[in-house]
Structures are given as C-alpha cells and as structure tokens.
C-alpha positions in Angstrom: 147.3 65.1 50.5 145.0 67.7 48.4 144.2 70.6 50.6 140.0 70.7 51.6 139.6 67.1 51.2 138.6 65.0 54.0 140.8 61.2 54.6 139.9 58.2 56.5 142.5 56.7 58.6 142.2 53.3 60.6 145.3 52.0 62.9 146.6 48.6 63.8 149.3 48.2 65.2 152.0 45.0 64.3 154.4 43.6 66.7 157.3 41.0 64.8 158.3 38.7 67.6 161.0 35.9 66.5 160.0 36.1 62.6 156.4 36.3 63.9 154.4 38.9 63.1 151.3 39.4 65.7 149.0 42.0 65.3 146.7 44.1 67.5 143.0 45.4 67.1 141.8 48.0 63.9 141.1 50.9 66.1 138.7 53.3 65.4 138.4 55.7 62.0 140.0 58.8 62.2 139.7 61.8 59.9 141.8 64.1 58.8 141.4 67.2 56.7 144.3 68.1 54.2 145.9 71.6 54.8 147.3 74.2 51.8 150.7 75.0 53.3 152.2 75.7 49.8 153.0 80.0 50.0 152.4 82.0 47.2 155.2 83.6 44.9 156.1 87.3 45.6 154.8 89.8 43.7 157.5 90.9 41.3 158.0 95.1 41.8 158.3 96.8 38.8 158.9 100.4 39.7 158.7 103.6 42.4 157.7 106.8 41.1 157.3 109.9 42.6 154.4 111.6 43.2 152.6 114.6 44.8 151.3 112.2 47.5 154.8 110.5 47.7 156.3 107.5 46.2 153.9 105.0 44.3 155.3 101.5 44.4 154.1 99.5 41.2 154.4 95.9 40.7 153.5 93.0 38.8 150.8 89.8 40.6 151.6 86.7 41.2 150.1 84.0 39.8 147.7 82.9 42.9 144.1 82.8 42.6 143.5 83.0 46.5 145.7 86.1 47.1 144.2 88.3 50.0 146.8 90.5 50.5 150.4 92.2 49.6 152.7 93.3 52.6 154.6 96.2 50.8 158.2 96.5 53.3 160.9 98.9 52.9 164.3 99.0 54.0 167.1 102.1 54.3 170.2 102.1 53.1 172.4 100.1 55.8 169.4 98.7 57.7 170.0 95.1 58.1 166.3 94.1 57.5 163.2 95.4 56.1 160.1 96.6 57.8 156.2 96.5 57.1 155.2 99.7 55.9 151.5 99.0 54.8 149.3 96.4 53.1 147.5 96.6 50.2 144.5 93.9 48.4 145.2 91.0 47.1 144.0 92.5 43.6 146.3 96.0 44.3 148.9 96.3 41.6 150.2 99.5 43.4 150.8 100.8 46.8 151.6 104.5 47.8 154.5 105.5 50.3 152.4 108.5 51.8 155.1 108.8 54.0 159.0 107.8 52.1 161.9 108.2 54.8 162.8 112.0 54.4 167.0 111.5 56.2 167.4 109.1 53.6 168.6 109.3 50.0 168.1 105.5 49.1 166.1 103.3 50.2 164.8 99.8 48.6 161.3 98.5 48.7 160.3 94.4 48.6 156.7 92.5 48.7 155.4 89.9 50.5 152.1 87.6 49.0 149.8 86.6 51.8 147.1 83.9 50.4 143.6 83.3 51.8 144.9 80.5 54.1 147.8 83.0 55.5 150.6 81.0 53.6 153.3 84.0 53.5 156.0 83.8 50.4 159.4 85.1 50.8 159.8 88.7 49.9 160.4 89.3 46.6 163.5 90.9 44.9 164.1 94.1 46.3 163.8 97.6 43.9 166.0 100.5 45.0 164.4 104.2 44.9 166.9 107.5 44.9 165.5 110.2 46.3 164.6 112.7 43.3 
C-alpha cells in the first residue's frame, strides 16, 4: 500500500465443499486509505558544548522530508532510561540544555525524530557530556 492513496476492495466469499467450490454474493465496495507507518531515522548527535546559557546539544538531520519535530532526552549516569527534556523543530539542528543536571558529573543525551504523521524513530546513539 502507498500511503495517501485511496483502494477499492470488493468481498466474496468461497466455500470448497467435497472438491466443490461454491461461492457467495460480491458484497459491496469498500475503501481503504493507505497509512505512512514507516518512522523516521534519528537524528545523529554530533556534539554538547557549553555555554553561558548551559549546554547546546548539536546534531546532524535525518534524512526525512516530513520531519515535525526532535524529542531531545537525556539520561544520568546510572539511570536506567532516558527522559524528555524538551523538543525542538523539525528544521532545529541544535537544542539548548537551559537547565543540565547540576549533582551530576556525566550525563548522556539521545534524539528521537517525530514525522508529520507522528511515526516516532528509535532514539539515536547516545553522546556522553562531562561536566566542565
């Protein structure tokens, strides 16, 4: 199925009985409209540099033309998963960390691609960041 288009569908159902085969009524068209369920590929991040504002998160764009957004996550040190920590445009090449963990000394950063249709990728590769 190509995503957008529009299919016509008509039933009929087939009953094989003792080699024969009988079958019942065409019912009525049905349409169906094909879905995009394909995700995008990650962003791949590049690096986090400090700054006065606090850590700007730089990364290179995937290669999707219907990108809306990038989830930007981050994960301490020992933490078993990562957690949202802002969004940026689909266009954005860079995030800022207004606010990076101050009890930490490392922490890692990962991005998630979110297309127009809200297809989610996996989260990319993840980039470590030492406190300076």
């Amino acid at each position: 199925m190509v995503a957008d288009r529009a299919y016509f569908y008509r039933l009929r159902s087939v009953l094989v009985h003792d080699g024969s085969r009988i079958s019942g009524p065409v019912g009525e068209m049905v349409r169906a409209v094909g879905r995009d369920l394909t995700p995008p590929t990650p962003p791949s991040p590049r690096t986090a540099v400090p700054v006065r504002e606090g850590i700007r998160l730089l990364w290179e764009a995937p290669a999707a033309r219907d990108l809306a957004e990038i989830l930007v996550l981050r994960r301490l040190e020992g933490a078993a998963a990562a957690v949202v920590i802002g969004r940026a445009p689909g266009s954005a090449l860079s995030y800022l960390d207004r606010e990076p963990p101050s009890e930490a000394e490392v922490w890692y950063y990962s991005l998630i691609a979110v297309d127009s249709r809200g297809n989610r990728s996996a989260a990319s590769a993840e980039l470590s960041h030492r406190r300076p």
